[in-house]
GUBA-435470 format. One record per residue (C-alpha): residue number from 0; x, y, z. Coordinates in steps of 0.001 Angstrom, whole numbers, always signed. Layout:
BEGIN
<NUM,<X,Y,Z>>
...
This chain:
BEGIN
<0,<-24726,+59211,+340257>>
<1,<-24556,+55959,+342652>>
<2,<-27098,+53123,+341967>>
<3,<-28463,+53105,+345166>>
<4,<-28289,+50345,+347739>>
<5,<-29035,+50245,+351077>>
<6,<-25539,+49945,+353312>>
<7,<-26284,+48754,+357088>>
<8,<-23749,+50103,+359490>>
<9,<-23687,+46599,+360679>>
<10,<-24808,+42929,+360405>>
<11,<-23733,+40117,+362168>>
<12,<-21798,+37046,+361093>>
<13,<-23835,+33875,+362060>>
<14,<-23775,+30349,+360556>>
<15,<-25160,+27117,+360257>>
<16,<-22419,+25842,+363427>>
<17,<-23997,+28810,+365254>>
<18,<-27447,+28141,+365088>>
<19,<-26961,+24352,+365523>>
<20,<-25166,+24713,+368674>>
<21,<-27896,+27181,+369888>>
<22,<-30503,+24687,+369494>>
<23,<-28433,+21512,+371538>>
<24,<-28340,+23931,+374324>>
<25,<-31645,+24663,+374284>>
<26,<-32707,+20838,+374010>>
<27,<-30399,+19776,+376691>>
<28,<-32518,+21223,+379404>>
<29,<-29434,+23375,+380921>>
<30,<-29666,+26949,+379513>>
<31,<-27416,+29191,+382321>>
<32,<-23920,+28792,+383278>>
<33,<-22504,+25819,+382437>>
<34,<-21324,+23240,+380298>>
<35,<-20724,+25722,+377463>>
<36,<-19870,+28154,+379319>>
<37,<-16895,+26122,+381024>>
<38,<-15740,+25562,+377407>>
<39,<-16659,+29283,+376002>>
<40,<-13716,+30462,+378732>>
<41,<-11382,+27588,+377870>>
<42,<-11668,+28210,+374422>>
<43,<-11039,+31576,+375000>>
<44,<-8253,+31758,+377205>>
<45,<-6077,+29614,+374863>>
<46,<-7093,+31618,+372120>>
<47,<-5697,+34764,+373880>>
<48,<-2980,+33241,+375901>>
<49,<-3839,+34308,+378975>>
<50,<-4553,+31303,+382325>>
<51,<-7910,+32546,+383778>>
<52,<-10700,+33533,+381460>>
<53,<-14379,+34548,+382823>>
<54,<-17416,+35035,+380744>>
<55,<-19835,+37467,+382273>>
<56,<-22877,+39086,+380617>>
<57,<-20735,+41971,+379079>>
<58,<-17375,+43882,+379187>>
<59,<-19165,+46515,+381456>>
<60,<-19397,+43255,+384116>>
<61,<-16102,+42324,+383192>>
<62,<-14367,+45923,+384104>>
<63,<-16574,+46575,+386985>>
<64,<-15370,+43313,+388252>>
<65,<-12108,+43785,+388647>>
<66,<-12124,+46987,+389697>>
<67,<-14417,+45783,+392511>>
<68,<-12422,+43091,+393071>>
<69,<-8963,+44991,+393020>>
<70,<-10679,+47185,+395921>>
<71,<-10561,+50123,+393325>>
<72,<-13069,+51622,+395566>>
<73,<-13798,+55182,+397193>>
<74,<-10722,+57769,+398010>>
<75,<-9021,+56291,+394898>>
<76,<-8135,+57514,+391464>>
<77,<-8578,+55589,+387775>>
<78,<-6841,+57872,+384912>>
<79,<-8702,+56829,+381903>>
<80,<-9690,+58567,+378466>>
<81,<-12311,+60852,+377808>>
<82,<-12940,+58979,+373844>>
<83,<-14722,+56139,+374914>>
<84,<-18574,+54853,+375910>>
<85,<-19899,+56139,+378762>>
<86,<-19465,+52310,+380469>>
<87,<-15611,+52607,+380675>>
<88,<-15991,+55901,+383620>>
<89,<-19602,+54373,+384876>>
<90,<-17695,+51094,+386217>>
<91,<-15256,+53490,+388062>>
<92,<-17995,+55386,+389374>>
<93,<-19922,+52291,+390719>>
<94,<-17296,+51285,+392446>>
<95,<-16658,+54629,+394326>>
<96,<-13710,+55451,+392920>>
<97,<-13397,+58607,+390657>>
<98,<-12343,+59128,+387149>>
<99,<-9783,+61371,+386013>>
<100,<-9627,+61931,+382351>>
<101,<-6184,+62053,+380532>>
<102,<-5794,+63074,+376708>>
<103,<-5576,+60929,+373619>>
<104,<-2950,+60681,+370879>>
<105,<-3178,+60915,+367583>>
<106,<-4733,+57834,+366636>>
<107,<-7033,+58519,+369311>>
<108,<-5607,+55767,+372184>>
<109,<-4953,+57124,+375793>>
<110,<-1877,+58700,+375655>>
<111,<+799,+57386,+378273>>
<112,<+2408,+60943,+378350>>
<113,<-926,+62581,+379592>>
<114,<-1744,+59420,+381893>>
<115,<+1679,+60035,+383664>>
<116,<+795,+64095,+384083>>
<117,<-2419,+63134,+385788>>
<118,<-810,+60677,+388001>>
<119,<-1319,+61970,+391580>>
<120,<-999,+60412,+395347>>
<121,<-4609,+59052,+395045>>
<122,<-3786,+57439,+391717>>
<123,<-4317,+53733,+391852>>
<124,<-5263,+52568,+388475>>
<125,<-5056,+52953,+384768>>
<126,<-8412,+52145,+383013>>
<127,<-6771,+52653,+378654>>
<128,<-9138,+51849,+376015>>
<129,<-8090,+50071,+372485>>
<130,<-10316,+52512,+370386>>
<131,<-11083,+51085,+367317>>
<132,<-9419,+47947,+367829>>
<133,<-5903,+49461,+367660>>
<134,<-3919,+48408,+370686>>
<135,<-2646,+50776,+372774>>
<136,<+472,+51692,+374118>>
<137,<+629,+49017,+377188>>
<138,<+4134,+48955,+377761>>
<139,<+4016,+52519,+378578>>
<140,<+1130,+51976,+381149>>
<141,<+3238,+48683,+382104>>
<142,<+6039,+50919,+383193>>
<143,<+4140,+53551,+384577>>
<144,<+2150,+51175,+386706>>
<145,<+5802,+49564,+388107>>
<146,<+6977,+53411,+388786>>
<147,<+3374,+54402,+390558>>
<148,<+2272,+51054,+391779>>
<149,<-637,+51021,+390434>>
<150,<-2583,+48244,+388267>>
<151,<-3634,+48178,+385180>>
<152,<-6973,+47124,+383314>>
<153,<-7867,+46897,+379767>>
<154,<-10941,+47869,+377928>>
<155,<-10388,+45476,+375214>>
<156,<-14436,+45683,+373964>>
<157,<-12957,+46623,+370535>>
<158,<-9980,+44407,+370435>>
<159,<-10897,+40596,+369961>>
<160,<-8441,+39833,+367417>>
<161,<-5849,+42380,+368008>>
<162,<-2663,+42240,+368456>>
<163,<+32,+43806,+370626>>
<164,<+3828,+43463,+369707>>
<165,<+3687,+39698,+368275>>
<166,<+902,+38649,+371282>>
<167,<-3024,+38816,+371335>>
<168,<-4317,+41400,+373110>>
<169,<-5054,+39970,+376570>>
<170,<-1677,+37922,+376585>>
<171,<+425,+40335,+377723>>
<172,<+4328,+39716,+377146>>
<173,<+5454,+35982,+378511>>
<174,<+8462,+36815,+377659>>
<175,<+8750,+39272,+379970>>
<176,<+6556,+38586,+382335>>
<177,<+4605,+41446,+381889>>
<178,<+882,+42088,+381638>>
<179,<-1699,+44111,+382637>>
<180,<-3905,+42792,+385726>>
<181,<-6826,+42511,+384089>>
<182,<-8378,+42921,+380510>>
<183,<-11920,+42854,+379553>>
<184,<-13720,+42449,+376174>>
<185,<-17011,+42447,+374571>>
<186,<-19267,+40092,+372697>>
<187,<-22277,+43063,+371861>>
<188,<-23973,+42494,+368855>>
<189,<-21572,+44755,+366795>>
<190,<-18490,+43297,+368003>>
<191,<-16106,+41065,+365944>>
<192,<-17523,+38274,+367885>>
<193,<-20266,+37993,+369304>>
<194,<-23495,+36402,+371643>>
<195,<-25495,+39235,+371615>>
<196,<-24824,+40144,+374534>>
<197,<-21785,+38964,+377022>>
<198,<-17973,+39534,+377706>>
<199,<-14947,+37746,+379146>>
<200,<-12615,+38983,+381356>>
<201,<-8797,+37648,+381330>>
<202,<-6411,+38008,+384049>>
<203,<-2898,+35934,+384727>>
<204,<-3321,+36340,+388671>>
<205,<-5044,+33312,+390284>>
<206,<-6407,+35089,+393115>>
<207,<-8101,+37786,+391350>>
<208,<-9344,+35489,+389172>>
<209,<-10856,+33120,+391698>>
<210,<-12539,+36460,+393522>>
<211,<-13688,+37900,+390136>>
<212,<-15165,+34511,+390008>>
<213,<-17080,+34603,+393128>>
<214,<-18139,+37961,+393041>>
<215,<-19474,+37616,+389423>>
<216,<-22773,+34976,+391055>>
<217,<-23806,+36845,+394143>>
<218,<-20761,+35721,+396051>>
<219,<-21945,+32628,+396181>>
<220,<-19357,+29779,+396956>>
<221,<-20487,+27715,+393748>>
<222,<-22378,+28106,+391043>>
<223,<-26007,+25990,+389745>>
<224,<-24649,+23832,+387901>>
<225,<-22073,+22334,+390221>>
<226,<-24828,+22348,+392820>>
<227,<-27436,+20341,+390567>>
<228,<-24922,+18562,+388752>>
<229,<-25021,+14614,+389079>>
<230,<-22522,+14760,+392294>>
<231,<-23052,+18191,+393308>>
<232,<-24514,+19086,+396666>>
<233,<-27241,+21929,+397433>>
<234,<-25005,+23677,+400161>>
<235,<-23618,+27101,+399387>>
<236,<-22217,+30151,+401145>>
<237,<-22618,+33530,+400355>>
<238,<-18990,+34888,+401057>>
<239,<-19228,+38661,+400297>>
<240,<-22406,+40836,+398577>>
<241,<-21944,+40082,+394959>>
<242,<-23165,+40748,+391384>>
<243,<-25895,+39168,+388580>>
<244,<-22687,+38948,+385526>>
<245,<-22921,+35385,+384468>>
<246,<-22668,+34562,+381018>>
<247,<-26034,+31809,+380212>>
<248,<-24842,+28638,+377949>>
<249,<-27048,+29856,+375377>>
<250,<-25143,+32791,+374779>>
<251,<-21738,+30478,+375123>>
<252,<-23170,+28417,+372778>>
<253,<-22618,+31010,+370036>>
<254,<-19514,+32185,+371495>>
<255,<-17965,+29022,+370798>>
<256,<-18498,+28818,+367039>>
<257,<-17758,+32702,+366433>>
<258,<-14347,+32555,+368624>>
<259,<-13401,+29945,+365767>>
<260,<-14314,+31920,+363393>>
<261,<-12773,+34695,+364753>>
<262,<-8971,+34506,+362415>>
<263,<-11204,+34391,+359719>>
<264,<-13270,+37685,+360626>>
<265,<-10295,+39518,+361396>>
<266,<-8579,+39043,+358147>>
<267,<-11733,+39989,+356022>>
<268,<-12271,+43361,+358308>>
<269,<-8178,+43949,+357169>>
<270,<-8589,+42820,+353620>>
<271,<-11736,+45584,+353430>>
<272,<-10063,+48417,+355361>>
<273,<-7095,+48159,+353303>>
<274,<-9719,+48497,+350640>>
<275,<-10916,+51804,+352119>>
<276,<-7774,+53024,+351902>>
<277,<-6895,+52289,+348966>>
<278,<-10543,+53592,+347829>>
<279,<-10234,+56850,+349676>>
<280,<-6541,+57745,+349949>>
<281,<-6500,+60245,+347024>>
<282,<-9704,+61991,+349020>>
<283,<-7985,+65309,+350174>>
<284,<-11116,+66237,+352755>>
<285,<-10794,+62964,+354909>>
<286,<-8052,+61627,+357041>>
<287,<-7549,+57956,+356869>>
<288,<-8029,+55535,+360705>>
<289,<-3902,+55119,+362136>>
<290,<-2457,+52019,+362415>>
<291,<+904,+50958,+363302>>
<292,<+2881,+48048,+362026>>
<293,<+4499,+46701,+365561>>
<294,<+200,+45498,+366225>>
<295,<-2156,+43410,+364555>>
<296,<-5174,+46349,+364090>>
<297,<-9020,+44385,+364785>>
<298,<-10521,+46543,+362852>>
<299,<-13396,+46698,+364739>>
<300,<-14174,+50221,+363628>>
<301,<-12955,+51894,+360578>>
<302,<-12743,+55949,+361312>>
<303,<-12447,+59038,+358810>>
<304,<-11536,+61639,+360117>>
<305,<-13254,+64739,+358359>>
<306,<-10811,+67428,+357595>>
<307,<-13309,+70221,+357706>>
<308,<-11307,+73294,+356892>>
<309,<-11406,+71464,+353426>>
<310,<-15464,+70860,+353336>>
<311,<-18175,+73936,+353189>>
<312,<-20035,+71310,+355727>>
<313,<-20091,+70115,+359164>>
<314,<-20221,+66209,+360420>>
<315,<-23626,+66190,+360709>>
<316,<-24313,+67088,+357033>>
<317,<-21450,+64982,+355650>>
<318,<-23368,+62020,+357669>>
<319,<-27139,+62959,+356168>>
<320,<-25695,+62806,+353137>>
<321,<-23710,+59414,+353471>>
<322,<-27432,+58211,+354528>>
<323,<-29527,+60065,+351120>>
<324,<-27170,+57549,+349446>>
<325,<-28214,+54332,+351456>>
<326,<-24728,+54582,+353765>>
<327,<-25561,+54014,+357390>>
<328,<-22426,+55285,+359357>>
<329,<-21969,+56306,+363240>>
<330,<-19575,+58060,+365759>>
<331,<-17550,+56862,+368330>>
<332,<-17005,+58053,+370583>>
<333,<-19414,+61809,+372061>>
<334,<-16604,+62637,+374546>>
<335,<-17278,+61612,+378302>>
<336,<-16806,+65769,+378998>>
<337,<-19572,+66438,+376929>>
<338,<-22668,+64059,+378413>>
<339,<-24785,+66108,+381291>>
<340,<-24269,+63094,+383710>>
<341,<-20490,+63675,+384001>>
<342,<-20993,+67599,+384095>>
<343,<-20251,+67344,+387822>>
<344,<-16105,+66134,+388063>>
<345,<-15966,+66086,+384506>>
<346,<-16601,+69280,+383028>>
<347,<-13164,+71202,+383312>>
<348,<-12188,+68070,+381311>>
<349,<-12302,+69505,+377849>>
<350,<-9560,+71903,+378589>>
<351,<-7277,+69251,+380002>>
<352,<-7745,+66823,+376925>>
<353,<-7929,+69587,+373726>>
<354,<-6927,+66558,+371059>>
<355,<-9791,+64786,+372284>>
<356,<-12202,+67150,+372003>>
<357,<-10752,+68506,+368401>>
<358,<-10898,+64880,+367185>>
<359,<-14809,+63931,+368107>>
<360,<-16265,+66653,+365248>>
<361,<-14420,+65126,+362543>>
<362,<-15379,+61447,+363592>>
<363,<-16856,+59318,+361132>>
<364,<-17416,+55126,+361244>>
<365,<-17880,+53769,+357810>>
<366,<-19319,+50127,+357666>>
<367,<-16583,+47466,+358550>>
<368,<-18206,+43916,+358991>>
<369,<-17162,+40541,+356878>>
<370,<-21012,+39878,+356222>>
<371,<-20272,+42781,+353749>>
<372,<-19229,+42392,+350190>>
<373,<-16431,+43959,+348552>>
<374,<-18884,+45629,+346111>>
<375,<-20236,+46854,+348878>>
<376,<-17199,+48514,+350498>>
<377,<-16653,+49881,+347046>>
<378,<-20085,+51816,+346918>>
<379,<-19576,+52944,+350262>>
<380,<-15997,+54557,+349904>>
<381,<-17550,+56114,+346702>>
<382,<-20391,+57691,+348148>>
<383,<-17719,+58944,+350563>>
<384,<-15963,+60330,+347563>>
<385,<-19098,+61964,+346173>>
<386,<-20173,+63621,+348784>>
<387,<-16872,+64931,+349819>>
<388,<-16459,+66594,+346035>>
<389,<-20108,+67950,+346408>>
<390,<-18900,+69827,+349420>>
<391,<-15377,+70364,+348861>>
<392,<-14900,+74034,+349211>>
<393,<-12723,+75723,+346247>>
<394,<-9966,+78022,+346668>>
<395,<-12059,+80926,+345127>>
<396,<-14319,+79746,+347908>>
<397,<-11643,+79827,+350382>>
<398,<-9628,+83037,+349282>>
<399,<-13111,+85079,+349766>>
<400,<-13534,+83581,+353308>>
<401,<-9839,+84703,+353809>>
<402,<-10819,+88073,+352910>>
């Protein structure tokens, strides 16, 4: 038997620079948008590569902003996957536009074959998510979007860190000159960086920048702090019925120190997933998470897949018995077909994307965060290991079934 310990499914990363930086915000009298924010988004647009870089309160802001500001709006189509949170179809929705779900691949990524099937004359956006922090195809969308004309905008809440064919996700390919028109990410408190709450959203287009900009403060023509600033003036125009997405400074002010930290994070969440497989790649009833060597994985999320024909259980046993041993785990993603809100448009959806659906039952995320220990990764892929031999079915077991 396991000594027991008690395994959080997550726990921040937050140091001394952190906490520091918190409190000179808080002591310089300006706590909203400003100063820090300014540098959060220059910080963070070098560190991705990309020219324009807007913090807003989360990635949910970030997409529904430039959907909103693409006109994305009603009488229009966004192909997007049914494996992901419920924010990635609710932007589309709030913006009038509907959702159309297309299948996932095998490691669980919007799959650029099924996006192309669902393309139809209303089609006028892709919407793929990097699930788990593994990018996703983009030059396929990239190409499809050139055939279709359509744009193309990046759920990137999993992928701070990642990497897409030698450039961070957000970048694009300069080479090339191609990119997607938009990509958001997010800073939630489980993310590989975080303020507890907030996002940025990237584009390489000036002009949707400037009206994601605008539309992200009410519309207003400028924001607080360049009207109350030592030079500012207290004029302002509304210019078009915005939104309440600003990122404050004190949030910033932690985004700053963790976006430094960020290299580091991301090689300790690859260091400890290699661990898990190494840990649990002799366990025949679990699948290992994909990866693929042309990207630079995040690692945000490290996901077993169950192979159930092999275990006498379901999920939902395999996880109460991950938690008996102190093992907090989670799933990601309950399809979008599956939630009573979407049951109107989205219901007819499980037929159209069967890998989907056959993938969410055997879903399991295991602890990934550097603020674990190695020891602790350890005990976890064991407890893995024991209960996946206490409910491993035998082939006596499995020739009577037959029978």
């Amino acid at each position: 038997m396991l000594p027991y310990q008690e395994i959080p499914f997550h726990r921040p990363s937050l140091g001394v620079e952190e906490i520091e930086e918190v409190v000179r915000t808080l002591q310089s009298g300006w706590l909203t948008s400003g100063p820090r924010v300014e540098q959060f988004e220059r910080e963070f647009r070098a560190y991705v590569e990309a020219p324009y870089a807007l913090a807003v309160n989360s990635c949910t802001a970030g997409l529904h902003l430039a959907l909103a500001a693409l006109n994305l709006g009603p009488g229009a189509e966004v192909i997007t996957t049914p494996l992901t949170f419920c924010a990635t179809v609710n932007v589309i929705l709030h913006t009038g536009a509907r959702p159309v779900l297309a299948d996932v691949g095998e490691d669980g990524n919007l799959d650029p074959q099924a996006a192309a099937a669902a393309i139809t004359e209303r089609t006028r956006a892709i919407l793929p998510v990097h699930f788990a922090g593994l990018p996703c195809d983009l030059r396929a969308f990239w190409a499809l979007a050139r055939l279709h004309g359509l744009r193309v905008i990046e759920d990137a809440a999993h992928a701070a860190g990642a990497r897409y064919q030698g450039w961070p996700v957000g970048a694009g390919d300069p080479a090339a000159d191609e990119h997607s028109d938009a990509c958001a990410f997010s800073f939630y408190a489980t993310k590989n960086l975080t303020t507890g709450e907030g996002g940025m959203v990237t584009t390489h287009e000036e002009d949707l920048a400037e009206a994601m900009r605008v539309l992200c403060l009410h519309g207003i023509s400028r924001d607080a702090w360049r009207r109350y600033a030592a030079r500012g003036r207290w004029e302002y125009q509304v210019l078009q019925p915005g939104f309440k997405y600003n990122l404050s400074d004190i949030q910033a002010a932690l985004g700053v120190h963790q976006l430094r930290r960020l290299e580091e994070f991301t090689r300790v969440r690859t260091r400890y997933a290699r661990l898990y497989h190494e840990l649990l790649a002799d366990v025949e009833e679990v699948g290992l998470p994909p990866d693929r060597a042309d990207c630079r994985h995040a690692w945000h999320l490290y996901t077993l897949r169950l192979r159930l024909e092999k275990l006498t259980v379901p999920r939902a046993e395999f996880i109460s018995a991950l938690r008996a041993l102190g093992v907090s785990t989670s799933v990601h993603f309950i399809p979008i077909p599956l939630h009573p809100a979407y049951a109107g448009w989205a219901g007819r959806a499980s037929a159209a994307c069967p890998r989907a659906m056959a993938l969410y039952p055997r879903l399991i995320s295991l602890p990934l965060y550097p603020a674990m220990t190695e020891n602790q990764v350890a005990y976890v892929a064991e407890a893995v290991k024991q209960v996946a031999r206490a409910h491993r079915k035998t082939k006596v077991a499995g020739l009577a079934a037959a029978v």
